[in-house]
C-alpha positions, 0 to 999 in steps of 0.5 A: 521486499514485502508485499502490500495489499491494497484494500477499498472500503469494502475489504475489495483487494485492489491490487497487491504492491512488491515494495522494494525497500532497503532497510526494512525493518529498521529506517523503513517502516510498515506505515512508509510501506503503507505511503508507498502504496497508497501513492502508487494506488492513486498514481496507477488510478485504482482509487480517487485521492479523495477515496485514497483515505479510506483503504487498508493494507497488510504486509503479506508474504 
């Protein structure tokens, strides 16, 4: 279960995602992990759709 940082334009950490995805590494990849928390970022109203585009992530821990 990796963690995703969730970063603005600025390199403003937003919020760090805990993804639960089964089959990491092999079905799973890091830019579905990428889509997963973009989408939550967007649902949880930390950025605007139209702003979503510019954010960056990192697996961490």
């Amino acid at each position: 279960m990796p963690n995703i940082e969730v970063r603005d334009a600025d390199g403003k950490l937003i919020h760090t995602y805990n993804i639960m995805a089964e089959g990491y590494g092999t079905l799973i990849t890091t830019e579905h992990l990428f889509d997963m928390a973009k989408r939550n970022a967007i649902e949880d109203e930390l950025v605007s759709e139209d702003r979503a585009d510019k954010l960056t992530f990192s697996v961490v821990g």
